[in-house]
C-alpha positions in Angstrom: -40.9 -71.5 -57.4 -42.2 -72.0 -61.2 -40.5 -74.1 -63.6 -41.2 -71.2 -66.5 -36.9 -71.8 -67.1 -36.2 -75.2 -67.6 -32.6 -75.3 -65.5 -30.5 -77.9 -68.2 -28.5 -79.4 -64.8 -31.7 -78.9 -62.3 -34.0 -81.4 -61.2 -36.8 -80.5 -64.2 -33.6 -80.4 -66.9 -32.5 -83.8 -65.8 -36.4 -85.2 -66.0 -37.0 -83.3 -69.3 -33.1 -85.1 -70.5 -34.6 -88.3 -69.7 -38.0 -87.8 -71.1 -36.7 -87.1 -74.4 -34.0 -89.8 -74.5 -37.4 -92.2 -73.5 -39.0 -90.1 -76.4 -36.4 -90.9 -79.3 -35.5 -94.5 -78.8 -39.1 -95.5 -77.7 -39.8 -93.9 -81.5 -36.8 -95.4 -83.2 -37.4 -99.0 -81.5 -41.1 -98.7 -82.5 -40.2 -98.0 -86.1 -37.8 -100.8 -86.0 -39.9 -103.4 -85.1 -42.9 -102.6 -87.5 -40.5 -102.0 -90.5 -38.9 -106.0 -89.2 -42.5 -107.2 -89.4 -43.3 -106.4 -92.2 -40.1 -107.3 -94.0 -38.9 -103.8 -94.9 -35.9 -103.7 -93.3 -34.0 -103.8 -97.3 -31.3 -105.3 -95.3 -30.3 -107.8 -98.8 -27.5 -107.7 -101.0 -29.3 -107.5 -104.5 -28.8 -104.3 -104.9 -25.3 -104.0 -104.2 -24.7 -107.1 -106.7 -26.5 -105.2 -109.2 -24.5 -102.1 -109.3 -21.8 -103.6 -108.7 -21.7 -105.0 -112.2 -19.9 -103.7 -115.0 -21.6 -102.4 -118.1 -19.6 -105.7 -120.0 -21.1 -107.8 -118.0 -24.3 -106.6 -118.9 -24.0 -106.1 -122.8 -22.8 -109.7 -122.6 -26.1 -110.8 -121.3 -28.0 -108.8 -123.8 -26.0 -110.2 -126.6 
């Protein structure tokens, strides 16, 4: 028996299923923890406050 067709609900499907699940969360938890190391997560609210201004608000300050 050769596994040349992976069967998707066979023994090998269910191993290669798990493998990749493993695969993608092992990669997305990996990228996770080094962007939380180094602080660039760019989780803060600046940004939001920023556009959330109006354009009065801002001429006002120029002024």
């Amino acid at each position: 028996m050769t596994c040349a067709v992976i069967d998707g609900f066979g023994v090998y499907g269910n191993y290669l299923h798990f493998w990749i699940v493993v695969f993608f969360v092992g990669s997305a938890l990996m990228i996770f923890m080094c962007l939380w190391k180094k602080n660039r997560l760019d989780m803060d609210e600046e940004p939001k406050f920023q556009m959330m201004k109006s354009d009065t608000d801002q001429e006002n300050e120029d002024k």
